[in-house]
Structures are given as C-alpha cells and as structure tokens.
N, C-alpha and C positions, 0 to 999 in steps of 0.2 A: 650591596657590595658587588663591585662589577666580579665576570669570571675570564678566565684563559682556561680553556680545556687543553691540558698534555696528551698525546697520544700513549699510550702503553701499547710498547711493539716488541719485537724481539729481540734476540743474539747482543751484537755489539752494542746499541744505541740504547740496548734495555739494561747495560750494566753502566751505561753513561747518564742513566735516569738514578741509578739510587746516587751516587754522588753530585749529582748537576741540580739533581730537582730540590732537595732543602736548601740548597745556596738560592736560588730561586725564590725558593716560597717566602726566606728570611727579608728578601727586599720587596714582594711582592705585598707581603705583611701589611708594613708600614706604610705603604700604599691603600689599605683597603682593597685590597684584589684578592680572590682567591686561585689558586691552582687546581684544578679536578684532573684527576684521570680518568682517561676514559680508553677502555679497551680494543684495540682493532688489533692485537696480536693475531697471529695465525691460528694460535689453541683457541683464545678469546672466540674468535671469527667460525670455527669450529663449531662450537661448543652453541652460537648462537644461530647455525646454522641446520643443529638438530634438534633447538628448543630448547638448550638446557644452561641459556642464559642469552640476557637482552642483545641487541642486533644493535651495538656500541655504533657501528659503521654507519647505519641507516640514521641514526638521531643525528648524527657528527651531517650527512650530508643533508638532510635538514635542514640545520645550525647554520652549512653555508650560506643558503640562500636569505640568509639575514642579515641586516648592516652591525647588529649585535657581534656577531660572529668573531672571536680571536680565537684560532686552533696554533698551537704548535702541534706541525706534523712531522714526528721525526721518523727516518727512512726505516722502510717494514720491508718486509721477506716479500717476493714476488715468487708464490710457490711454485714449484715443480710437482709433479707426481708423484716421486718419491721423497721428499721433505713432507707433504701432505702426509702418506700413508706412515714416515717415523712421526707426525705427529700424532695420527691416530693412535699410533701403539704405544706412545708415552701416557695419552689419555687414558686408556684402556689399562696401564699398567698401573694407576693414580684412582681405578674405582667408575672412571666414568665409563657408562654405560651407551657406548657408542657403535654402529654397526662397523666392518673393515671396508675399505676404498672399493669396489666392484670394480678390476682395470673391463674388465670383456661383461655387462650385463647379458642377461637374457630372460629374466623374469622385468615383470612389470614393478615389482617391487624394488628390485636392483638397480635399474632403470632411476626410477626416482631418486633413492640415493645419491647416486653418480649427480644425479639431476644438483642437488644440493648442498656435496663437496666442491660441484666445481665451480661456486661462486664462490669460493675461499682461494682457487689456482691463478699464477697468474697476478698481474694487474689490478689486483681486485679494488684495493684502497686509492690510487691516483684519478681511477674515473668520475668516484664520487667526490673526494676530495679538492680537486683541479679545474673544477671551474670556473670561470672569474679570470680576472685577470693573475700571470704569474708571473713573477718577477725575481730571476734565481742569477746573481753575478757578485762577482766576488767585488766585497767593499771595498776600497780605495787604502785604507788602512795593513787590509789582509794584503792585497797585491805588493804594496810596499812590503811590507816586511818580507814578502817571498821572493822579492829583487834583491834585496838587501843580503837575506839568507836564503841563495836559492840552494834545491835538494840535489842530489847528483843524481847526474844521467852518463850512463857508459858511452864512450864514443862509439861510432859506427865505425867500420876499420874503411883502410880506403877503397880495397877492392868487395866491398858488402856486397852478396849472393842476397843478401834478404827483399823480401819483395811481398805483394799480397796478391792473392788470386784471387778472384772474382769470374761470373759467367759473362762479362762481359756481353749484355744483355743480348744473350745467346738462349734462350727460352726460363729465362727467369724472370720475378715480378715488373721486374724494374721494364725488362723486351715488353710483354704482354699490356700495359697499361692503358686503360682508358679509362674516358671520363665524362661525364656531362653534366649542365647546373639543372637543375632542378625547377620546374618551371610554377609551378604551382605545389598544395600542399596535397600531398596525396601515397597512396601506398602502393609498394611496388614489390615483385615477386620475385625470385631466387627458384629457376628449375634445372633441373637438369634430363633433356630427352621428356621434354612435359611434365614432368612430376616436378613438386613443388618442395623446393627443400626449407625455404622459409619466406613469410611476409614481414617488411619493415614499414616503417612511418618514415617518409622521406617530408620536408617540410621547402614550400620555395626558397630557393636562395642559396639551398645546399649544393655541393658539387656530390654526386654519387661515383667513387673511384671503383671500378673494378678490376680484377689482375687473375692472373693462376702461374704457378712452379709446374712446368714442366720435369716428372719425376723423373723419366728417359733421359733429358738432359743432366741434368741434376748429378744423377749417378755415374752421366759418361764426364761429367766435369771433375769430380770425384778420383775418379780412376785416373784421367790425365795430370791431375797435380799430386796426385801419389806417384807417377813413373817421372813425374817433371822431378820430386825432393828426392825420388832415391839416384837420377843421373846426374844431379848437381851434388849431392852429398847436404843435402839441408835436413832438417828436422820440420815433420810434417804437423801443426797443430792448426785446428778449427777453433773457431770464433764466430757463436750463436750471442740469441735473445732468447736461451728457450725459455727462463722466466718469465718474462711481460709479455713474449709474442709466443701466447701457452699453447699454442695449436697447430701455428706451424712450423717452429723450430723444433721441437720436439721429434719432429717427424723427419726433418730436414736432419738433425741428430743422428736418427736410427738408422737414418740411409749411409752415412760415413761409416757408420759402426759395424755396418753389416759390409761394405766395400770394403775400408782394411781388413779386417778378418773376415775376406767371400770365406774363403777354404775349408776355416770352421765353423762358418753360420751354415754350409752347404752339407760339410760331413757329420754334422747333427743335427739336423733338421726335424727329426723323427723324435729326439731329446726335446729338444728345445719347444715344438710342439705340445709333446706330453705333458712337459711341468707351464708350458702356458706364457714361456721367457717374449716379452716386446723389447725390445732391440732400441724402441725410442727413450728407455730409462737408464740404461747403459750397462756398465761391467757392473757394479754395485749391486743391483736388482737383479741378474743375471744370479750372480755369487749366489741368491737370497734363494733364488729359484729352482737351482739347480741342488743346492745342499740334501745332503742325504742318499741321492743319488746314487746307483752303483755307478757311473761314470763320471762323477764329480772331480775326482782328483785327473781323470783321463784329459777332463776337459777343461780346465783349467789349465792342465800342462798344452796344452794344445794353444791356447790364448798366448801363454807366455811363450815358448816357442816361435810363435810372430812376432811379438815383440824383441827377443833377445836376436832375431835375427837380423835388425835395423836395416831393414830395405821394403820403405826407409824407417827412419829413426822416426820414433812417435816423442809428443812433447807431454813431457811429463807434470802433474797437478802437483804430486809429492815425491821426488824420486828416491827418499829416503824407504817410505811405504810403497814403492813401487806402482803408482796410483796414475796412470795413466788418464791422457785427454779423454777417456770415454766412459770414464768409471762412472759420472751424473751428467746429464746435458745441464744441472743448475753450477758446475764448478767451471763452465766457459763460457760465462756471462761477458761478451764482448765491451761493456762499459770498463769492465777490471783488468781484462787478457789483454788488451790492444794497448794501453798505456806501459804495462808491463814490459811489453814486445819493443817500442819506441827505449823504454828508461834502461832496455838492458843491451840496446844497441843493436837492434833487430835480430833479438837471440833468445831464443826458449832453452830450458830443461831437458833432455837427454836425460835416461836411466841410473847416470850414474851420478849426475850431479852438473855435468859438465853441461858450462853455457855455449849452444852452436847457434850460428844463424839458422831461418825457418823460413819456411814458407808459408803466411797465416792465412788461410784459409776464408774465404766471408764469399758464400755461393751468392746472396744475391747482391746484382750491382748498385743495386738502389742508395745504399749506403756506405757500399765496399769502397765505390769508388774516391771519398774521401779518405779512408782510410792507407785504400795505395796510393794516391799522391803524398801523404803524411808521410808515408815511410821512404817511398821514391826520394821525395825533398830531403832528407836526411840520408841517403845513400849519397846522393849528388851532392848538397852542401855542407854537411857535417852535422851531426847534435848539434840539438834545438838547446837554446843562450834562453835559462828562466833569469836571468839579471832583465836582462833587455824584450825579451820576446811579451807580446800584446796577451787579450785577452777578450775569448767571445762570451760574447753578454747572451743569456737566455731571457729574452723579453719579450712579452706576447699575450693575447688574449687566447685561454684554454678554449678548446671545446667542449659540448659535452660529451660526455663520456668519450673522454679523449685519450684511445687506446689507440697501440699501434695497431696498421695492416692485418698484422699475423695473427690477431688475438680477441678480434671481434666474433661473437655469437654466428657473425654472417661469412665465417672461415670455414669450409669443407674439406674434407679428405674426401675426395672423390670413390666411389664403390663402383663406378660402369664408365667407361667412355663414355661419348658424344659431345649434344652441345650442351652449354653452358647456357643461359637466357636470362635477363634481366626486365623486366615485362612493366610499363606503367599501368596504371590503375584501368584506365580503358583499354590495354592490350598492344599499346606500343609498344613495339620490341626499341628499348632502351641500346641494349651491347649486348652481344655474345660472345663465346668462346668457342673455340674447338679443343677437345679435351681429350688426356688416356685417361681409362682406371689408374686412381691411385695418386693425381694429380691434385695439386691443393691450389683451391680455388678458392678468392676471395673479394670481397667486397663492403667498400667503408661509403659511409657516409661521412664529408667535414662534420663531422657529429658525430656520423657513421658509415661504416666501412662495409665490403665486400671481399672476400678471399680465397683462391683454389689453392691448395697443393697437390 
C-alpha cells in the first residue's frame, strides 16, 4: 500500500486536520493509499526533544531525501520564546515530566537544556523539510475565482500620511553586507577579537553572506520614527520576523520595546533586574515577571500611562483587551501585519478601536524596502484592483537548511566590541567587521549563513 504522511501541527491547521483528514483518507482508501500522521507539532517536537517520544521531524526529513517521499506539510508554529515556555507549562500541567525554559543559564546542566529547547524555536520544520525543489503559487482555478470574487480592501484616502520606515541602509544588515563564493570545500571560522565563536562546513560553490545590525543605529532609527508618528499624528507599529528569524528579531523587538517606554525600563531598572524581566519577550512576559511584586500595580500603571498618552499613538494587537504592539514579538509577524496594513488602507488599530494611518516600522532595509514601495504605490495610485491585479509565483530550488539571515546557529548577539573575522581553513581572512557590544552579527551560508546583531 503506498503511504502520504500528514504532518500533525498545531492551532488553526490542527483543527482543519480533524475535519479535512477523513474526507481524505475516504478517497485515499479506494485508492489503496494510506494516510499516517506524523507529529512535528511544537509539544510533539518538545516532548521529542527531551526523550519522551520519537523525533517525528528527523524520520519526516529522512523521508525527503527519497523519491518515495509524499509529505503533506501543513503550516506549524515557528516558536517564539514565550509560546515555547506556555508550551512547556501546558506539558507540565498534563503530567509530563519536563525541566522549565532556562531564559539566562549558568550551570552546565541549564546550559544543556536551553541547548535542546532551542531546536524546537524558530524555523525549526522548514530547514529540514524544504529541500528539494519548491513550488508554492496559487493554481489558475484559485486566482480565478479571486478575480471573480475579489475581498475587499479599504481605500487609501487621497492625502495618506501612511508610509513605511526603514534604516534605509544606514548601518543595518542590508548597509553592512558581504559576500564571497566559496572556492573549495573547506571549514571556516567565526571570531570575534580572536576567539572563536564558531566553525562551519562551507562546501565549493557556496556564497558565504556575512552582515551585522548596528544596535547604536538601530535604536537612533527607533527614536526618530517615534518623533517622526507623533509630529505627523500617525500611529506607530513594528513589523518583525521574530518567529523564523529567532535570534535577531527578538532582539531587534526588545530594543523598540525598551525605546518607547526609555522612561519606564530606566525608572525600574533595579525591578526589572530583580525579577530577571528580557524586554526581548515583551509586555506579556513582563506581566508574568513582575506579578506579585510590591510594585506591580505601580508598574504597570506606568506602562499604561505611556500609552494613554499617544505621543504617539502605539498600534494595537487587541484594542478591546488593550494589547498593544509589544505585548509578544511572535503577534507581529510581518507576513500577517503588512497585508493587514495595505487591506485596511495603510491604517492600524489605536486603543480605542479606531482605524488611523501609521507608520510601519521594518528596521532593516533588506526587505523593508519592498514593503515601502508597496505601500508608497498605493498612496500615489489608489488600492490595489484583486479583479485585475497579477500574481508572484514562489518557484525555486530550496537550499539546505534554508533559513533566514536572522536565524542561523551562525547569528550572534555580540558580548564586546571589535572585529568580527571570518577566517578560511588555511587562515585567510575571508571578511570582517567592525563591531559594538551588543551588535548582531551574522553569517549565512547559500546553505548557510552568517549574522551580527
């Protein structure tokens, strides 16, 4: 009997599995085919991460490398750190005998740990699943029918303030980039000021990309499109990757979060130390950390306080629940935020409900800058026509382990100044850097990558 292995993932896609998959397996039947699931959920991937059930993920990527191969992969969680630790504590709360997330180790044991949650953050299922050729466009059938019945999109008013900012590569990845092929098959070294932050396997034929986030820039770009939305009267929201790019959006996160509210990450600094608060996980984690506190309630009125004061206005997740852009770096996943931004007539959420224009945020230019022509275009020539408007095809040969920039193993949060060094197997200095403390730095290879923050 041939097989299709289903993926078992989570949230949405995992409640479109109990109704999709017997309509499925009914015509799969008569066919002689079977259906299997196979687990690469987040808890699944967990669970198999501490031993206490098979590593679904690793047989599935396997599997690819066979002409056997039929996977339906349907779309999984690309964790955050705090989606990670509520999964832990759902486990925990269910009997399994699991250790908690370690955010800060310091034993060798804790260490390890970390070492083995964080192949469940992030990206985790696209690297092993994605290679081979991919082929992701909408059928001829689907397109039709969305010309036929297109969805509505708000207009853009004629004089629209909306616009997207970008570092307009003014020391972001996008400024800093280089690159060289690969000349031979060989290993090459990642240091920083001589110490060696890691070795990879580069193979000939590869391009080795390397870049870093200037964090000094970063936070003065920050600061200027916060003075830019509150003299125009915009509403100010960010738009990250911190899911797939788990290393340095997260970080790039923490620095907006700690820039709108300097005031109160500065006038509790001595708090927010004590209970241990990272600023990369947002208001939600914050809440978690601070509870019980004698200054809890101080301090949370302190938060809201900034906010009700709208200078400027921040773009709200939930404005019913009053759930602001910072509450999780995983609820401004730029894939969902920026179509939002376009369908609502380049206009965010305000606290009260009310739709204003905005100014969306996307620090590096590498990508930003499709986004602000996207939106420029439609200030200048009106909402985008889904009767008539085209459609780009996603067609391509994957790489391996074909992660973004921000999310490769070979991504650092810089701990000292200097240089950066990318060193060949004999001692050629490949590229360097000039670096602060603090700066994320990275490096990919077409396979694999490089990366500073």
């Amino acid at each position: 009997m041939s097989k299709i292995v289903w993926s078992k993932i989570d949230e949405a896609p995992a409640l479109a599995t109990y109704s999709l998959l017997p309509i499925v397996n009914a015509f799969t039947k008569a066919a002689n085919i079977e259906v299997v699931l196979s687990d690469i959920s987040l808890a699944g991937r967990v669970l198999a991460a501490m031993g206490l059930a098979e590593d679904e993920l690793s047989k599935l990527g396997e599997l690819c490398q066979k002409p056997e191969a039929n996977i339906i992969k349907l779309p999984n969680i690309s964790a955050s750190v705090g989606q990670l630790k509520d999964c832990i504590a759902e486990l925990q709360s269910q009997g399994y005998d699991i250790p908690n997330y370690p955010e800060n180790p310091q034993t060798e044991e804790e260490k390890a740990i970390q070492a083995k949650y964080a192949t469940c953050l992030g990206s985790a299922v696209n690297p092993v699943l994605r290679e081979g050729n991919s082929d992701r466009r909408a059928a001829v059938a689907v397109k039709n029918f969305a010309k036929k019945n297109p969805h509505k999109l708000k207009p853009f008013s004629e004089n629209s303030k909306a616009y997207v900012a970008h570092m307009a590569g003014q020391g972001d990845f996008f400024a800093n980039e280089k690159s060289i092929t690969c000349d031979k098959d060989q290993k090459v070294t990642i240091a920083i000021n001589g110490k060696e932050l890691t070795t990879i396997q580069a193979l000939a034929g590869e391009v080795l990309d390397g870049t870093f986030m200037s964090v000094k820039a970063l936070r003065a770009f920050y600061k200027q499109t916060i003075e830019d939305a509150k003299s125009k009267g915009l509403i100010w929201s960010l738009h990250l990757k911190a899911t797939m790019m788990k290393i340095s959006d997260p970080v790039m996160f923490g620095h907006a979060f700690e820039i709108f509210f300097a005031d109160v990450f500065a006038k509790y600094a001595d708090v927010f130390k004590e209970v241990g608060v990272n600023p990369n996980l947002g208001m939600s984690d914050l809440e978690k950390k601070i509870k019980g506190h004698p200054k809890e309630a101080e301090i949370k009125a302190a938060f809201q306080a900034v906010v009700d004061a709208d200078a400027p206005k921040i773009a709200m997740v939930d404005s019913d629940k009053g759930t602001t852009n910072f509450n999780a770096p995983n609820d401004i996943i730029i894939d969902a935020s920026m179509p939002v931004v376009v369908r609502e007539g380049g206009k965010q959420w305000d606290k009260t409900g009310a739709a204003l224009e905005t100014v969306a945020v996307i620090p590096d230019s590498t990508y930003a800058m499709f986004h602000a022509e996207m939106v420029a275009d439609c200030v200048k020539n009106g909402q985008f026509d889904v009767a008539t408007m085209g459609t780009m095809q996603n067609i391509g040969l994957m790489a391996q382990k074909a992660e973004e920039y921000g999310s490769h193993p070979t991504t650092f949060v810089l701990e000292e100044a200097g240089t950066v060094t990318v060193t060949a197997e004999d001692g050629t200095e490949l590229m360097s850097f000039e670096c602060e403390a603090g700066d994320i730095s990275s490096l990919t290879l077409k396979t694999h990558q490089f990366c500073t923050i």
